[in-house]
C-alpha positions in Angstrom: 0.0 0.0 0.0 2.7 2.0 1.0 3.7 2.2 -2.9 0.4 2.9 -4.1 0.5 6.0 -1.6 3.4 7.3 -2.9 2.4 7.1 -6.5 -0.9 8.9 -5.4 1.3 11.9 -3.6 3.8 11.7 -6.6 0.6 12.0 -9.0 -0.7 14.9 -7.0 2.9 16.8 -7.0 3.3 16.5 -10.6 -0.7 17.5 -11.6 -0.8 20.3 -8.8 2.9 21.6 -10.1 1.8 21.8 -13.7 -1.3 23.6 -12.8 0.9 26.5 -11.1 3.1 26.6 -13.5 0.5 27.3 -16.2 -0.5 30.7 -14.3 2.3 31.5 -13.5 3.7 31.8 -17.0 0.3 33.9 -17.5 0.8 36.2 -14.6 5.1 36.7 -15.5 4.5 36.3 -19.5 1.5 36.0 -21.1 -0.4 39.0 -19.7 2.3 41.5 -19.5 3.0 40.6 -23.4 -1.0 41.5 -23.6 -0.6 44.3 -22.0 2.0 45.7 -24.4 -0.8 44.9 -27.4 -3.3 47.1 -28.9 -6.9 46.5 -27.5 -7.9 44.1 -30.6 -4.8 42.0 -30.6 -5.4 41.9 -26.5 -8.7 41.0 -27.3 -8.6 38.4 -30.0 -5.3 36.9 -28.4 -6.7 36.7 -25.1 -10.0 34.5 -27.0 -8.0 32.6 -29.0 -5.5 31.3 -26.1 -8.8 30.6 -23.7 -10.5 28.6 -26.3 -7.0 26.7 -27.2 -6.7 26.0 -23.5 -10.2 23.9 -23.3 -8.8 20.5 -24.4 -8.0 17.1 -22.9 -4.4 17.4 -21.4 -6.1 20.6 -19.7 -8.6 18.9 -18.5 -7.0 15.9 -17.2 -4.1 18.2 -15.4 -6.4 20.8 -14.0 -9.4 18.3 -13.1 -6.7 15.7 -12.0 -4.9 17.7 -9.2 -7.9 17.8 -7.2 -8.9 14.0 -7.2 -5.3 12.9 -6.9 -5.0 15.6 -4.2 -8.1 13.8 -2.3 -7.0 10.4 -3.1 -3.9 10.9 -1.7 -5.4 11.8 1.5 -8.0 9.0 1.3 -5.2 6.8 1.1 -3.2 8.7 4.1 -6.3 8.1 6.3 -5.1 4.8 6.3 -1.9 5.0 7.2 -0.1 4.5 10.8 1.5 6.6 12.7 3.9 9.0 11.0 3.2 7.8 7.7 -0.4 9.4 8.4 0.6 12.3 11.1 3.5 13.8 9.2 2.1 14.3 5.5 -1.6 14.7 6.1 -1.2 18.0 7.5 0.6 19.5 4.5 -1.9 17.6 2.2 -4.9 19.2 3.5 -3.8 22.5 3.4 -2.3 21.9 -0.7 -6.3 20.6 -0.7 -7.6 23.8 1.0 -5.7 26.3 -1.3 -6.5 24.4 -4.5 -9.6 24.7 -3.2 -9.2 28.1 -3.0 -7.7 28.5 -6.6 -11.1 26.5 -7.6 -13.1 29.2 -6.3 -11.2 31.8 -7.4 -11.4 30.6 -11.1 -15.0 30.1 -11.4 -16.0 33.0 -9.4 -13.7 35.5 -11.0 -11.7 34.3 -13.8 -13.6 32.1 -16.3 -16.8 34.8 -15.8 -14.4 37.2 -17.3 -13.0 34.7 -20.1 -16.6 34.2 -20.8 -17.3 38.2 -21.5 -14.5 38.1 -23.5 -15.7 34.9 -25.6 -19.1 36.5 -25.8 -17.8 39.8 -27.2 -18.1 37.6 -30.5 -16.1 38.1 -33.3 -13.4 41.0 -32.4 -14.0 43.1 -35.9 -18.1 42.8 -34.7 -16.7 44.3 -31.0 -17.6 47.8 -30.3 -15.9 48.7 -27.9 -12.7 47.1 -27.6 -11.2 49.5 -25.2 -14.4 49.3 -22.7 -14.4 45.5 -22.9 -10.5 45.4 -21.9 -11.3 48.2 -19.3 -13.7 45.6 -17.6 -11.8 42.5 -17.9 -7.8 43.5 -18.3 -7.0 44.5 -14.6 -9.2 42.5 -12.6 -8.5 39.2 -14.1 -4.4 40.0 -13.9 -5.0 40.5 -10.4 -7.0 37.5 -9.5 -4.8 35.3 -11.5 -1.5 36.5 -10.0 -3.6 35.7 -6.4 -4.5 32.3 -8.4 -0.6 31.9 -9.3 0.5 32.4 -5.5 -1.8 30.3 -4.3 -1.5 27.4 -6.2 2.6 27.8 -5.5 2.1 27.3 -2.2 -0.4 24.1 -2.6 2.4 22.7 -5.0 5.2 23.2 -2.5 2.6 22.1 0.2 2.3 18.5 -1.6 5.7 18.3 -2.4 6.0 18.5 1.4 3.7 16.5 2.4 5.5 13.6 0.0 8.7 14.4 1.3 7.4 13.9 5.2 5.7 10.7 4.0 9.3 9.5 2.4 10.3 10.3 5.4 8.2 8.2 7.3 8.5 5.1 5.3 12.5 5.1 4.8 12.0 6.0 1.3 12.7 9.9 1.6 
């Protein structure tokens, strides 16, 4: 069992570390390029990239973390002793801020991406310097919240494997 956990964890630190990484190169890349952009190529960009973003591999990382993250503790509620008490702590909390990044993203972030989307076609947009306005700041802020926080659920996992390790002579 004690392999099967540490595929879980492993599962969870690569999943949850891909997921920061991918806003992170939004918040230190991809927007600040945007912001250099006129308001159509902002705009079209910013529609293009979203839709590119809904596929499979996206899907399977983003959706992933969080079961792998909660099957990783199921399987650390069965543990004994320090293989249970030393990692669960730091796995619940990467849990509780990808939690957090969950809520963030559906509360702020994708409402935004789906203004954008529903701006149609950017030569049918009349105001492409209001719709920016609305969206632009906002969703760079929340995202670069959404970048920090999903940092420290990575390196909150990571952790938690490494205290599991640990506890099983394999760390």
């Amino acid at each position: 069992m004690s392999d099967f956990r540490t595929a879980a964890l492993f599962a969870a630190v690569l999943t949850t570390g891909l997921s920061a990484g991918l806003f992170y190169v939004w918040s230190y890349s991809v927007m600040p390029g945007l912001a250099r952009a006129s308001d159509r190529t902002f705009a079209e960009s910013f529609q293009q990239m979203n839709r590119a973003m809904m596929n499979g591999w996206f899907a399977l990382t983003f959706g992933g973390a969080f079961v792998l993250l909660l099957l990783a503790g199921g399987l650390l509620l069965g543990a004994d002793g320090d293989q249970r008490s030393k990692p669960l702590p730091w796995l619940i909390a990467a849990l509780v801020l990808y939690v957090a990044m969950l809520a963030i993203t559906f509360a702020i972030n994708v409402p935004m991406n789906n203004e954008l989307d529903a701006a149609g076609a950017v030569d049918q947009i009349k105001d492409l310097a209001g719709l920016r306005e609305r969206v632009e700041d906002r969703w760079v802020r929340w995202n670069n919240v959404r970048s920090v926080v999903m940092v420290l659920s990575f390196g909150s996992v990571s952790w938690a494997l490494l205290q599991y390790g640990r506890a099983t002579g394999k760390g």
